[in-house]
C-alpha positions in Angstrom: 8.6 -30.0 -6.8 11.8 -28.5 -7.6 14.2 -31.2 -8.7 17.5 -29.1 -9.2 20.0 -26.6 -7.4 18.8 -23.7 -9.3 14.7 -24.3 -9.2 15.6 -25.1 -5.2 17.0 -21.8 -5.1 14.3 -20.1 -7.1 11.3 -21.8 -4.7 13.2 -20.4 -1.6 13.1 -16.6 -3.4 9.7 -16.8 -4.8 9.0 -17.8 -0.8 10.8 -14.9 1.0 9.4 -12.4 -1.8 5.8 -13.7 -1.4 6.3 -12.6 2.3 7.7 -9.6 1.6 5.0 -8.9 -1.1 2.3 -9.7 1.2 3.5 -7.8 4.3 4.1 -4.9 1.9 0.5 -5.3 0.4 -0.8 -5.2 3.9 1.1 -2.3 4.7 -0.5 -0.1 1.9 -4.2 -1.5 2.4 -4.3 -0.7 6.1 -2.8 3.0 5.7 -5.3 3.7 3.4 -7.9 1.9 5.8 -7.0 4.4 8.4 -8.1 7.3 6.0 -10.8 5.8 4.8 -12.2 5.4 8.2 -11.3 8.9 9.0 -13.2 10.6 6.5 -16.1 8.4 7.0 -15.9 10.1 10.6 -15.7 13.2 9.3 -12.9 14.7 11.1 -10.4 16.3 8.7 -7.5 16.6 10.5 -7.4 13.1 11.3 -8.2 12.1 7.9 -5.2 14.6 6.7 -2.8 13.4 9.2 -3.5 9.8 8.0 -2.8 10.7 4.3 0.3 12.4 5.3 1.3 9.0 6.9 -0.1 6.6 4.3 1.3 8.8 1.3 4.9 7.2 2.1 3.5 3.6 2.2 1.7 3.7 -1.2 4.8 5.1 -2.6 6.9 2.3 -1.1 4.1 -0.4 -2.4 4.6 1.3 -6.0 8.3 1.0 -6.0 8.1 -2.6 -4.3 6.0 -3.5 -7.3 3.3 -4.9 -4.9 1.4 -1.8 -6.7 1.4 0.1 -10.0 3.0 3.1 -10.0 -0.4 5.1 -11.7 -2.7 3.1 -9.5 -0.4 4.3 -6.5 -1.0 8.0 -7.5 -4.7 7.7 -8.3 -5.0 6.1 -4.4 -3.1 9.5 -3.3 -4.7 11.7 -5.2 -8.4 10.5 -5.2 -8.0 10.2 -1.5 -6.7 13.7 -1.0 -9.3 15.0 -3.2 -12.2 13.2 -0.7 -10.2 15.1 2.1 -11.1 18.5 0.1 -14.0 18.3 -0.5 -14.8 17.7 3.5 -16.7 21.1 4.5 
């Protein structure tokens, strides 16, 4: 347990950022979700128009750091290359 001002202070941080993090995390997992589950359906529109609303919640996750910024891009790009490919 923290047993001075400053590790007090740093406990409270790392426990507002963990929230942050995770809310953020969850953010970025569930937009992608959605376009997942729209190509599984195999409606294109709705699996674009998911991707054009997830694209800006990756990019956030990337420059929150809950997410590499390469691993952010591959997700775009690897998803948008599975809505392409749809017939």
């Amino acid at each position: 347990m923290a047993s001075h001002k400053s590790a007090e202070k740093r406990a409270r941080q790392t426990k507002r950022r963990t929230a942050v993090n995770g809310a953020r995390r969850s953010r970025v997992r569930g937009s992608i979700k959605k376009v997942e589950e729209a190509i599984a359906a195999g409606d294109k529109k709705a699996a674009a128009a998911a991707l054009r609303a997830a694209q800006p919640e990756i990019q956030r996750g990337a420059a929150g750091h809950v997410i590499a910024k390469n691993a952010a891009a591959r997700r775009v790009s690897r998803l948008n290359a599975r809505i392409k490919a749809m017939a």
